[in-house]
N, C-alpha and C positions, 0 to 999 in steps of 0.2 A: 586952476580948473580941477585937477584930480583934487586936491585938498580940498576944496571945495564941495565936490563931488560923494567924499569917505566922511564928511561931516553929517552932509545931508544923509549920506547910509547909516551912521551912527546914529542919528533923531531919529529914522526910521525903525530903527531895530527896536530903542528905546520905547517908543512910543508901542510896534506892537506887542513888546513884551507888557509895558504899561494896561495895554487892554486885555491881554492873558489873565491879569493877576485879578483884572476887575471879572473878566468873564466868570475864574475859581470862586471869587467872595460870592456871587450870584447864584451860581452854581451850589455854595453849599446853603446860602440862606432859602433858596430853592428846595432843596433836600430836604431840611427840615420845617417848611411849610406846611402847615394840614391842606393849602387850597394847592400842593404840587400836579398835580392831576390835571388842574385846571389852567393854571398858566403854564402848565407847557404843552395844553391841548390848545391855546392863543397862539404859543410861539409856533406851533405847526402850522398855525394859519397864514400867520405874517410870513414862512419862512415861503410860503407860495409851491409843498411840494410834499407830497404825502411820504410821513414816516417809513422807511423801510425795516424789515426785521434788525437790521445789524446799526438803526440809527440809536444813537446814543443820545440821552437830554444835554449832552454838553455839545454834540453837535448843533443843536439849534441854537443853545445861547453862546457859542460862541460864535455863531454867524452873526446875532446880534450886536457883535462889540468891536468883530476885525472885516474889514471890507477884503474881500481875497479876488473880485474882478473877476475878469472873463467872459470874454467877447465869443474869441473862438472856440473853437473843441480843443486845440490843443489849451488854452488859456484854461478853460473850466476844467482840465484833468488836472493841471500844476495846482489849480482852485483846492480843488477834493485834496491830493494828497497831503497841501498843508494844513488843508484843515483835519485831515488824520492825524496827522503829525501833532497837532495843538492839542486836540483832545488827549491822543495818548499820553505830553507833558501833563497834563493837567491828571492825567488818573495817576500819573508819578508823584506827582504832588499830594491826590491824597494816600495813597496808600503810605507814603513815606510822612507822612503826618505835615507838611510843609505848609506855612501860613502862607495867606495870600497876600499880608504884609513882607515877607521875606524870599517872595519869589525874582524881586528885581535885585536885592542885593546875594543872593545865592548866584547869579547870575555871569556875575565878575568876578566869581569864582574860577579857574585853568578848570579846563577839561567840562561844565557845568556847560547848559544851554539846553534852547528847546529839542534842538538835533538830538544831542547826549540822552535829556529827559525821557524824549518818547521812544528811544531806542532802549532805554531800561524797562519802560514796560513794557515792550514788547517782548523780551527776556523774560519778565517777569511773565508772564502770562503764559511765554510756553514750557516755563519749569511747573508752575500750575497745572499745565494740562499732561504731564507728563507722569509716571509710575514713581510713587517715594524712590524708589532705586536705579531713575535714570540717571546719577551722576557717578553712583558706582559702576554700569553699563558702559556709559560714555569714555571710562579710564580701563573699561578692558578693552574695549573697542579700538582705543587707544595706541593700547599696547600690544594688540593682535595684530594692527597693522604694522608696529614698528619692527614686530617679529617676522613678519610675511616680506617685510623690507631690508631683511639684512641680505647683504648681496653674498651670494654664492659664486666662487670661483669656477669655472669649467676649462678641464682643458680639452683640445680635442687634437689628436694628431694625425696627418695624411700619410698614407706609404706608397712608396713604390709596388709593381707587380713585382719584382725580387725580395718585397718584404723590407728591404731599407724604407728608413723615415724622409717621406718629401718635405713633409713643413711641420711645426705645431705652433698652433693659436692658441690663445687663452679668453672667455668671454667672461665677464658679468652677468648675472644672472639676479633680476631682483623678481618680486612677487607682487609689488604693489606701487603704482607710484608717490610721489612726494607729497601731488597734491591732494591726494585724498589723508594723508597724516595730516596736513596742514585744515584739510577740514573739520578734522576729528577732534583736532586741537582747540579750533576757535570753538566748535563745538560746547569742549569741554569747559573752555574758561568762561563760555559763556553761563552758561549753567549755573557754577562755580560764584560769579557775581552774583547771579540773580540768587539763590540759595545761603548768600553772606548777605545781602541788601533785606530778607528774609527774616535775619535772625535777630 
């Protein structure tokens, strides 16, 4: 039954990754259409739901290609986000020049996938919106924190009213916590990718 089960999920994967790559080819023989205007003033009509400012024409065709369901509310927000998800593979693919012939065997690639995909462009996108000089920023940032985090020794001693010593303690003393380095950090390598995928 579970082998059974990981087969059927494997056909599944395949097949929607199968309709990604057709959604791209569409997508770009679309692009370069003189009538673009026009069928995908169509595909707004068929999709049953007026364009918003932040809709993208590969949102609609790729409604066209992947059935993504949704009955309930929570089922049409799982809906939306993979079809966020899909789109943004797909602007990874073109920015990264990626055919739509080679988008299923790129796929069986370690570390590769729609997940990975559209989490690169979204990297990408906010090194874009970003100052030429946020990655030089982001390693001072870096390392301001790691300097506000070195821990300082204290010691502190109690006395008696005759002025004899009752106890001494010693504390740690830091400036910043770990997790904020550790944000600064993914931060930075994020950047780092997106500005090497860049070049």
């Amino acid at each position: 039954m579970q082998r059974a089960g990981l087969n059927i999920r494997k056909a599944s994967d395949a097949q929607h990754l199968e309709a990604i790559a057709l959604a791209y080819a569409t997508y770009i023989r679309i692009s370069a259409s003189p009538l673009q205007a026009a069928i995908m003033a169509e595909l707004e009509i068929l999709s049953g739901r007026k364009r918003s400012r932040t809709t993208h024409d590969l949102h609609l065709i790729v409604e066209r290609f992947v059935s993504y369901g949704g009955e309930t509310a929570a089922e049409q927000l799982a809906a939306r986000k993979l079809i966020s998800r899909d789109v943004r593979a797909i602007q990874h693919f073109e920015t990264a020049k990626v055919l739509p012939s080679r988008v299923q065997a790129l796929a069986t690639t370690p570390g590769e996938g729609l997940h990975a995909w559209a989490r690169q462009s979204a990297v990408a996108k906010r090194v874009c919106s970003f100052p030429p000089n946020a990655i030089a920023e982001a390693r001072q940032a870096k390392a301001e924190a790691r300097q506000r985090a070195l821990i300082h020794e204290v010691t502190i001693t109690t006395r008696r009213p005759d002025g004899s010593r009752k106890a001494q303690r010693r504390y740690a003393i830091t400036g910043v916590l770990g997790i904020e380095i550790a944000r600064l950090h993914r931060q930075l390598k994020d950047l780092e990718a997106a500005a090497a995928c860049k070049t």
